[in-house]
C-alpha positions in Angstrom: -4.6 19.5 -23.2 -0.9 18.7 -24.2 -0.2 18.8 -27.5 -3.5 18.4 -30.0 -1.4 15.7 -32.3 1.1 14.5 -29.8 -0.8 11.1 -28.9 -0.6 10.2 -32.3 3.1 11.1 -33.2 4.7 10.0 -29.6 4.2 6.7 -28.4 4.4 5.6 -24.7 7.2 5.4 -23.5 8.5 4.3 -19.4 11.9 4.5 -18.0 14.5 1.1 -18.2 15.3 -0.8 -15.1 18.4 -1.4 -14.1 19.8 -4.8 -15.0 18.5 -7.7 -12.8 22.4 -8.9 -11.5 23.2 -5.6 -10.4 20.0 -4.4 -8.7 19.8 -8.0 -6.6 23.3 -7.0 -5.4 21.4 -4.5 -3.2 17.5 -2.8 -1.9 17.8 0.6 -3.9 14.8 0.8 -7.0 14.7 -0.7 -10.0 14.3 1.9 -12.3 16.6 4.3 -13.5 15.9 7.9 -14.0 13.8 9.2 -16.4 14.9 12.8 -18.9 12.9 15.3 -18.1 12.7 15.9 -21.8 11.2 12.5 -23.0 8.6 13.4 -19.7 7.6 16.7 -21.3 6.6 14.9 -24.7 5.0 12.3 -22.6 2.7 14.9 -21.4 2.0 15.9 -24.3 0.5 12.7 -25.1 -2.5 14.0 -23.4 -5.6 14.0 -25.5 -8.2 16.6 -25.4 -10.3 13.9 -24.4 -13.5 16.5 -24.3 -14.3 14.0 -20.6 -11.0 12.9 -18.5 -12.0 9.5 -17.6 -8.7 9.8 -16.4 -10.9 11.1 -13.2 -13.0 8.4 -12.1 -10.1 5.9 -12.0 -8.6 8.3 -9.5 -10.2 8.4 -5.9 -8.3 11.8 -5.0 -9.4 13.4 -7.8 -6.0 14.2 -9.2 -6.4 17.2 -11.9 -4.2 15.0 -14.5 -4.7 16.6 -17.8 -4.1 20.4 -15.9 -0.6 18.9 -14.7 0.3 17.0 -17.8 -0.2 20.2 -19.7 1.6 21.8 -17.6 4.6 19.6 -17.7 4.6 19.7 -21.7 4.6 23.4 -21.2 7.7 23.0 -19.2 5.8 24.7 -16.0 7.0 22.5 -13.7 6.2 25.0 -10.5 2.7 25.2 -11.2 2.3 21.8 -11.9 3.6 21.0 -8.0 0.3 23.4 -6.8 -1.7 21.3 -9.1 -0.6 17.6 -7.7 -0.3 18.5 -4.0 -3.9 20.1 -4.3 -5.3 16.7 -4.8 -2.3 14.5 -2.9 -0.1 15.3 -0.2 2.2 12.4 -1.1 2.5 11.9 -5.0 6.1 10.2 -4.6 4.2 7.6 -2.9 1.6 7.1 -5.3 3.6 7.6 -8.2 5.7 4.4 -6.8 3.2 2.2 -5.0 -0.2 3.0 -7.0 -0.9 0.5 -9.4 -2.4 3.6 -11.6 -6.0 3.3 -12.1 -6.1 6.8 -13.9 -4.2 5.1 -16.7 -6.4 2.0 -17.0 -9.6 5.0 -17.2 -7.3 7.1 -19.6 -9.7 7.9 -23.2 -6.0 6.6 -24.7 -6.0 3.6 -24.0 -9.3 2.3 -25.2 -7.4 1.2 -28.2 -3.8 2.6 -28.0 -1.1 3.1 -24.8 -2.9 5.4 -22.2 -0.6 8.1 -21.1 2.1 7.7 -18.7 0.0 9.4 -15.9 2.0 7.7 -12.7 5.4 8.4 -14.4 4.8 12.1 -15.1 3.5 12.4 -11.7 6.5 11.0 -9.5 8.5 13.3 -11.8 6.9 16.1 -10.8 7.4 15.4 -7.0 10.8 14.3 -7.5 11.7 17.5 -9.0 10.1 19.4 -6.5 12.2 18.2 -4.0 15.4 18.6 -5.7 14.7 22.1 -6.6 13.6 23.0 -2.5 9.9 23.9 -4.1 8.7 21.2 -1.4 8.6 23.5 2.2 7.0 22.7 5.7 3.6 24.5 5.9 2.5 25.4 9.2 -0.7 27.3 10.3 -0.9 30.6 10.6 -3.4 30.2 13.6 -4.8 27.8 16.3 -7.5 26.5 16.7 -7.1 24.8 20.4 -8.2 21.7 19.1 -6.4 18.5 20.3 -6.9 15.6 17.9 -4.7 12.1 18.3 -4.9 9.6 15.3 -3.9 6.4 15.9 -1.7 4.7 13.1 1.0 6.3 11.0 0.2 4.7 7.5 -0.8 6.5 4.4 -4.2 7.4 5.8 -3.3 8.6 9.1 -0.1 10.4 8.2 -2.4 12.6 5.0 -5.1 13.1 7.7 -2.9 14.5 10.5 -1.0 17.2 7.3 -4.5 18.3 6.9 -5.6 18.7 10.3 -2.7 20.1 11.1 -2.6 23.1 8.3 -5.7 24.2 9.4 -4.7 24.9 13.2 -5.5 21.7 15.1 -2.8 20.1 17.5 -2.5 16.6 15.9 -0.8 13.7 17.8 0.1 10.4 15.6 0.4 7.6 17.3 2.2 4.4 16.1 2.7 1.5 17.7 6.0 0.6 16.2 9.4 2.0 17.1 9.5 4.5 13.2 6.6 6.5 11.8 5.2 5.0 8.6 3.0 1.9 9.2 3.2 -0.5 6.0 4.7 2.0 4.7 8.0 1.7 6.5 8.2 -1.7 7.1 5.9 -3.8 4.7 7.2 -2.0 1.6 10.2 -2.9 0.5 13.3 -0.6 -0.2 13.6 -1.7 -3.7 9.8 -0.7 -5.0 10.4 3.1 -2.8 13.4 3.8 -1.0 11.9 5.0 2.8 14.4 8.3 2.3 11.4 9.6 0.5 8.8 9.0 4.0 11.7 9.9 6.2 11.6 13.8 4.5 7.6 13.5 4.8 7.7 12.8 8.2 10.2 15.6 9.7 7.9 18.2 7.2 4.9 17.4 9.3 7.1 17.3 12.1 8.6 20.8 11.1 4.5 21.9 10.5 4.1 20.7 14.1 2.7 17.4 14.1 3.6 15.4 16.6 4.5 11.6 16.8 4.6 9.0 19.3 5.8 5.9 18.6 6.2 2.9 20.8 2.5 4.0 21.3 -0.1 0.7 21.2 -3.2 1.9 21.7 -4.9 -0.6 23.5 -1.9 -2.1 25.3 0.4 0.3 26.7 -1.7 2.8 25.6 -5.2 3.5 27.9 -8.4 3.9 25.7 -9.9 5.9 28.4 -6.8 8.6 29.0 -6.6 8.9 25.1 -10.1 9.7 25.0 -10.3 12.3 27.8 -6.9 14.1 26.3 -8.2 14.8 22.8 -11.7 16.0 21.5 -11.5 14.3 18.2 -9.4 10.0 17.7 -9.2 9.1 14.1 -8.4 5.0 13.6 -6.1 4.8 11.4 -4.6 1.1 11.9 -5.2 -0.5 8.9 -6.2 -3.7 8.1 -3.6 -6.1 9.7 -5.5 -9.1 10.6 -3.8 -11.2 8.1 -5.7 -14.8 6.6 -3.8 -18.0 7.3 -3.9 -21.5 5.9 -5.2 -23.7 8.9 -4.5 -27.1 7.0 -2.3 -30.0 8.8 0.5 -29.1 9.4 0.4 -25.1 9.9 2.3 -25.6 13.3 5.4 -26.3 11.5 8.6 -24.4 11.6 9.4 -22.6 8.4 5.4 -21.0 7.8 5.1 -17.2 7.9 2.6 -14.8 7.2 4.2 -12.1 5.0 3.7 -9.4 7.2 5.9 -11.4 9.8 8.8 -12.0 7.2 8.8 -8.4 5.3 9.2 -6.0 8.7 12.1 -8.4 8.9 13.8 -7.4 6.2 12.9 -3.8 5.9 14.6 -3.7 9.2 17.7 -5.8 7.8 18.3 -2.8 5.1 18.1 -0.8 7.7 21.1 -2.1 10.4 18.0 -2.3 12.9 19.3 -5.8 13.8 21.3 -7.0 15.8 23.7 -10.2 17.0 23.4 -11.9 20.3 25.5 -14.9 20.6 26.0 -15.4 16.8 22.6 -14.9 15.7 21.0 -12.6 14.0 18.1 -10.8 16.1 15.4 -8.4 14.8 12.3 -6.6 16.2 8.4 -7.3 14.9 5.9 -4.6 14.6 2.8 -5.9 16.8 0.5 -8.5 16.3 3.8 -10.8 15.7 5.6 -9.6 18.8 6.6 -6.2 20.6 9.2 -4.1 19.1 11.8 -4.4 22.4 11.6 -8.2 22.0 13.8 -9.8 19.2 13.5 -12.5 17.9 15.4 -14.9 15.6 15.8 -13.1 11.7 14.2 -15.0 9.0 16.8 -15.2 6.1 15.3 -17.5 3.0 19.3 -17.5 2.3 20.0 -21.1 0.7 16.6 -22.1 0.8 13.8 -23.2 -1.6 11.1 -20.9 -0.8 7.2 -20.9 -1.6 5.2 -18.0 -1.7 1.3 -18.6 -1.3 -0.7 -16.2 -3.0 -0.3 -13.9 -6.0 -0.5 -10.9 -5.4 1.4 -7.3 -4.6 2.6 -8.8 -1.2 3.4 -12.2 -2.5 5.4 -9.9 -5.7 7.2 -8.2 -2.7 8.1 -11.4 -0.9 9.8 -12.5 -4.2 11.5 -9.7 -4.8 13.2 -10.1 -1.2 14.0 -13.4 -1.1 15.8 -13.2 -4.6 17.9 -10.2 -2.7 18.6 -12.5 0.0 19.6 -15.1 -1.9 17.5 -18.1 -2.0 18.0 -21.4 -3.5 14.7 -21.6 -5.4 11.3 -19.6 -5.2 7.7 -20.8 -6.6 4.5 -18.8 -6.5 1.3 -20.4 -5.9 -2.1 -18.8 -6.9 -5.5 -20.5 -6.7 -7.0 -18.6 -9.1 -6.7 -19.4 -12.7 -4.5 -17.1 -14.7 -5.9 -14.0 -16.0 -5.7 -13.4 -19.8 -3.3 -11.0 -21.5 -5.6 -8.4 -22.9 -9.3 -7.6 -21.8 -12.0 -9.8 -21.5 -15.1 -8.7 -23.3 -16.7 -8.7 -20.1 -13.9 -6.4 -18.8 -14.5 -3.6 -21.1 -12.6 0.3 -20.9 -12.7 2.2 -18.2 -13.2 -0.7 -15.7 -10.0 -1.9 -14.1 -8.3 -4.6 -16.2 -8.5 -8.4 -15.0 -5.1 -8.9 -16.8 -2.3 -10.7 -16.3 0.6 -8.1 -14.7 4.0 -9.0 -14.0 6.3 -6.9 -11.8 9.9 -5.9 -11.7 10.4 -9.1 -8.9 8.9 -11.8 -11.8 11.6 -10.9 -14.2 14.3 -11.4 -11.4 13.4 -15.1 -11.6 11.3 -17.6 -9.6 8.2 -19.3 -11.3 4.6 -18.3 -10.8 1.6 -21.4 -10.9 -1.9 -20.9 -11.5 -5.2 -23.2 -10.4 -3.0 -24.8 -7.1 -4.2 -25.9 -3.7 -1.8 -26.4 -0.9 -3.6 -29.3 1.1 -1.0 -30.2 3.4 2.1 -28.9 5.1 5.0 -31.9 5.6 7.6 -32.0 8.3 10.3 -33.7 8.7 10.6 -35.2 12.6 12.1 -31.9 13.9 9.2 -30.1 13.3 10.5 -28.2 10.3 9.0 -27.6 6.8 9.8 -30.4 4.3 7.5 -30.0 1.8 3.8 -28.6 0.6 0.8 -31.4 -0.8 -1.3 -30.1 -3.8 -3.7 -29.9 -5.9 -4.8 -28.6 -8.9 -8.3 -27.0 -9.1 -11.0 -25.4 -11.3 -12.7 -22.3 -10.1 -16.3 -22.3 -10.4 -19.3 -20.3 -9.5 -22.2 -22.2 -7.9 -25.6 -20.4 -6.7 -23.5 -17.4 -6.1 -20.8 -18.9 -4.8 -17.3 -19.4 -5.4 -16.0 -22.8 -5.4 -12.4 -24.4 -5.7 -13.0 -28.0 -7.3 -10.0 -30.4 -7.2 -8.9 -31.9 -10.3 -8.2 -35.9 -10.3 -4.8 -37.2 -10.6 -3.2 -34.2 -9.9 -2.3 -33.8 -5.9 1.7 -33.0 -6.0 4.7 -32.5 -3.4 6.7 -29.6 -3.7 10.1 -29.9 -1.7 10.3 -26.2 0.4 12.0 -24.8 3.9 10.4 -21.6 3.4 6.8 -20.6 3.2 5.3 -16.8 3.0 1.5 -16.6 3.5 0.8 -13.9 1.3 -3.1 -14.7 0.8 -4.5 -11.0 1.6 -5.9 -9.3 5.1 -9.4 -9.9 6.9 -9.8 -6.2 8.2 -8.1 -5.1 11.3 -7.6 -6.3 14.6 -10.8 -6.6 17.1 -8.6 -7.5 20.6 -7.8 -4.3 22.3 -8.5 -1.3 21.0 -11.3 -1.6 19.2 -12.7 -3.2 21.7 -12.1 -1.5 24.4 -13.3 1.3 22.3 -16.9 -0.2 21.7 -16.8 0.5 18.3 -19.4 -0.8 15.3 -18.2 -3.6 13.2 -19.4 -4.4 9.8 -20.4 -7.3 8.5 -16.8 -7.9 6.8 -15.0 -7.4 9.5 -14.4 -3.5 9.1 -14.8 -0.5 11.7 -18.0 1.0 10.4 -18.4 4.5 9.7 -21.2 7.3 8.3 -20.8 9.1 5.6 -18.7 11.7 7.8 -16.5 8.8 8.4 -17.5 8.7 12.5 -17.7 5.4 14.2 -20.7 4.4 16.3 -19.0 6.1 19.1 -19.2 10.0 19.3 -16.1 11.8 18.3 -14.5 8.7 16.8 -13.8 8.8 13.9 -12.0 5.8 11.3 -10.6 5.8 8.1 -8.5 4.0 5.2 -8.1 0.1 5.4 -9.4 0.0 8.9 -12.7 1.1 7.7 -12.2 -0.2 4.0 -10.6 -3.1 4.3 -7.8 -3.6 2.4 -6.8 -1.4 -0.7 -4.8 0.7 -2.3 -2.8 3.6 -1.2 -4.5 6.1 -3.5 -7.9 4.8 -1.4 -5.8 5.5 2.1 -4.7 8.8 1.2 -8.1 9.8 -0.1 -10.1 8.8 2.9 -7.5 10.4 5.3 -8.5 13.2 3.5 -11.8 13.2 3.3 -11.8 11.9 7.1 -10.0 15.2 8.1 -12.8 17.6 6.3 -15.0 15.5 8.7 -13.3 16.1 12.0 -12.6 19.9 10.9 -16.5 20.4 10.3 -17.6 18.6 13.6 -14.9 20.6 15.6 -15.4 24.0 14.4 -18.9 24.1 12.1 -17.4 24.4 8.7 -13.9 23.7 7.0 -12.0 24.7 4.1 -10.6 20.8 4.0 -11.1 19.4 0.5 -13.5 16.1 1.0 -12.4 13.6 -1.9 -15.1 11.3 -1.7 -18.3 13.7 -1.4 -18.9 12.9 -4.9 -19.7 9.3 -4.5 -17.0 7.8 -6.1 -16.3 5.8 -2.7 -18.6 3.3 -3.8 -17.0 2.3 -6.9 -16.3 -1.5 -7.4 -12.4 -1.1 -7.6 -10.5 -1.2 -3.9 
C-alpha cells in the first residue's frame, strides 16, 4: 500500500494552527488547511504492513490502507466510495475522533504512525467541494415506518441507512436543531456545525424526516409513538451527567458542562436573545425546555475552574478563553499520565499518555492528584472559592481509592465552576420508563446482540446502550443497529453490521 519506501523517506507531518491571538478573536477551527500535495505523500506513508492493525483500532472497520493508497495515487473519487462504505460521516470523525487507527497503526510501534484522521477529513472535505457528495434516496419502499428517537451521531447514521434501503424514518429530537451533542455540546472551534447542517438537509433531501421540539416522554406519548411505527430505535445518549454533591454544591456559580456549552453553541449562533438588558438563552432538556430562557452564562471577567480533565473539560477551556475570562485552572483527580508508553501499555493498545489539545496551548493551567472538598460562598450565595486536597490514587482489593495527602488542603479563589467529570448513562425518568425497558447494571439500556431492548421491536443504540464513548463507537452501532431493524422488518438486509465481528467488546470506549 502507498509507496513501498515512503514511510522511511517522509516523516509525519499535520497541518499548523492558526495563531492563538487570532483564533480566540472568534469560534471558526484552529487549523488551517492542509495541500493536497503534502496529503498525497502522507498517504504514501502507508506501510505494507502484511496485517493493518490499523483495523482493530477502528470500530467501523474503515478500509484505511485501500484509501491511503488511493490518495497517494491521486484517486481521490474512488477513495470517497472507499470512506463512505465504512462511515457516513468521515468529516465528523476526521474532526472529533481521537484516532484510534493511528494509535493501532504497525508505524507507530517505534516511528510516527500515519496521518490516518488527517487524510481522511481531506478526503470528505474534497468531496464536498468538488459536488462528489449527493443525496441518495431509495429506489423503492418498503412501507416500513421506523421513528428513532435522538438526533446524535448514532441516530442520525442509523436513520441514512434505514432510510437508503426504503424504510420511512422519522428522527426525533427533543431540542429545537437536529444534531444532539453534536450541535450543541461541540464547540464551533473543534468542527464548525456548517459541516452537520449539509448532513442534515442530504438526509432530509433522501427523505428522512425530522422532528424537533420532539421529547419523547414529555410532550411526546410513548404509547402513540409505539402504535405509529413498527420499529423505535433509542438513540438519546448518555446525558445523565455526574455531579459533585460536597457542601456547598447549591451555590451560584456551579455548572455541569453540558448546561454551560449549549449556551455557548447557541451564543455563536445569534440564538440568544435580550430581555430587559440581559442576555437570555435556551437549554436543551434535562436543564430546562428549549421555549424557556434563562439567564446566559458568560465566564467574561471571571476566574473560572474546570473540574475534570477530559475532552469536555478541554472544550470548556477552549470557550471560556473565547469568552474572555480572567483566569482558568483545570482540576483532575487522577495523577498525570506519562509522556510516552508505559510498559504495561504496550502497541496496539490505546495509549495512557499524556495529550494536550489545541484549548491547553491557548492558556489556562491544568493540576493533577486534586480533590475539591468544599465549595465556599460568600453571604449572597455565590461561588467564592473551591477547598482541596491533594491525593494519591491507589488500588485496594480491587478497588480504586483516592487517599488524601497531609498538609496539603488548599483554597482556590473562583466565580466560575464547570463540572466536567464524565456521564452516568442516560436518563431513566420518562421515557425509558414509560417504555419498560431493561437496564444494566451500569446504568445503560440493555440490548442483545441484535441491539433490541427487552421490549419487542425496541431497539437502542450508541451511548444510550454504551455508555459514554466515542463518536467512531456511535456511528458504528447506529450502523450495526440499522442491519438489525432491516433484518427483523423484512427477513434479510443488505445493511453492513460493523460490529458482527466481535470487536464490540474491545476494552477501548
Amino acid at each position: 500500500m502507498g509507496k513501498v519506501t515512503g514511510f522511511m523517506e517522509i516523516p509525519r507531518e499535520l497541518p499548523t494552527r492558526r495563531p492563538v491571538d487570532e483564533r480566540l478573536r472568534d469560534w471558526q477551527e484552529v487549523y488551517r488547511p492542509f495541500p493536497l500535495s503534502k496529503l498525497e505523500k502522507q498517504g504514501a506513508r502507508c506501510m505494507d504492513c502484511g496485517i493493518p492493525f490499523c483495523h482493530q483500532g477502528c470500530p467501523l472497520g474503515n478500509l484505511i490502507p485501500d484509501w491511503n493508497d488511493l490518495v497517494y495515487r491521486n484517486n481521490w473519487r474512488e477513495a470517497l466510495d472507499r470512506l463512505h462504505a465504512t462511515n457516513n460521516f468521515p468529516e465528523f470523525t476526521g474532526r472529533l475522533c481521537p484516532a484510534p487507527c493511528e494509535a493501532s497503526c504497525v508505524l507507530g510501534i517505534n516511528a510516527d504512525p500515519v496521518t490516518i484522521k488527517l487524510i481522511e477529513q481531506n478526503i470528505i472535505d474534497r468531496a464536498w467541494d468538488e459536488g462528489w457528495v449527493k443525496p441518495e434516496p431509495p429506489a423503492t419502499l418498503t412501507g416500513k415506518k421506523i421513528v428513532i428517537v435522538g438526533s446524535g451521531p448514532a441516530g442520525l447514521a442509523a436513520a441514512q441507512q434505514l432510510r437508503r434501503v426504503g424504510h420511512e424514518v422519522t428522527v426525533f429530537e427533543r431540542a429545537d436543531r437536529v444534531g444532539g451533542l453534536l450541535r450543541f455540546g461541540i464547540p464551533e472551534f473543534k468542527m464548525e456545525k456548517r459541516f452537520l447542517d449539509r448532513r442534515v438537509s442530504q438526509m432530509e433531501a433522501e427523505g428522512v424526516i425530522f422532528k424537533t421540539n420532539a421529547y419523547v416522554g414529555v410532550n411526546v406519548d410513548v404509547d402513540e409513538l409505539r402504535k405509529g411505527f413498527d420499529a423505535v430505535l433509542l438513540a438519546g445518549g448518555a446525558t445523565q451527567a455526574r455531579d459533585l454533591p460536597i457542601p456547598g454544591r447549591e451555590l451560584k456559580g456551579i455548572y455541569q458542562a453540558m448546561h454551560y456549552l449549549p449556551m455557548g453553541n447557541r451564543f455563536t449562533h445569534g440564538d440568544v436573545k435580550k430581555k430587559n438588558g440581559q442576555i437570555l438563552a435556551a437549554l436543551i432538556p434535562p436543564y430546562g425546555r428549549t421555549d424557556e430562557p434563562v439567564p446566559f452564562i458568560s465566564a467574561k471577567g471571571k476566574r473560572v475552574i474546570i473540574i475534570g480533565g477530559g475532552d469536555t473539560g478541554a472544550d470548556c477551556l477552549g470557550t471560556v478563553h473565547r469568552q474572555g475570562c480572567k483566569s482558568v485552572l483545570q482540576l483532575e483527580i487522577v495523577p498525570r499520565p506519562p509522556d510516552q508508553r508505559a510498559p504495561n501499555n504496550p502497541w496496539p493498545q490505546w495509549p495512557n499518555i499524556l495529550r494536550v489539545s489545541s484549548a491547553h496551548e491557548e492558556g489556562g493551567g491544568l493540576e493533577f492528584q486534586i480533590n475539591t472538598k468544599e465549595f465556599l460562598g460568600d453571604e449572597n450565595g455565590n461561588l467564592r472559592a473551591l477547598r482541596t486536597v491533594r491525593v494519591n490514587m491507589e488500588f485496594k482489593d480491587g478497588r480504586l481509592l483516592f487517599r488524601e495527602i497531609p498538609g496539603t488542603e488548599e483554597t482556590i479563589e473562583a466565580d466560575l465552576v464547570l463540572l466536567a467529570m464524565g456521564f452516568l448513562g442516560p436518563e431513566r425518568s420518562g421515557m425509558l420508563e414509560q417504555m419498560g425497558v431493561e437496564m444494566t447494571p451500569q446504568g445503560n439500556v440493555k440490548a442483545d446482540q441484535n441491539k433490541m431492548t427487552s421490549v419487542e421491536g425496541i431497539f437502542t443504540a450508541g451511548d444510550m446502550t454504551r455508555g459514554q464513548s466515542l463518536i467512531v463507537w456511535a456511528i458504528a452501532e447506529g450502523r450495526h443497529a440499522a442491519h438489525c431493524i432491516d433484518q427483523w422488518l423484512i427477513g434479510e438486509s443488505d445493511l453492513p453490521k460493523p460490529l458482527e465481528h466481535g470487536n464490540q467488546l474491545r476494552p477501548f470506549a
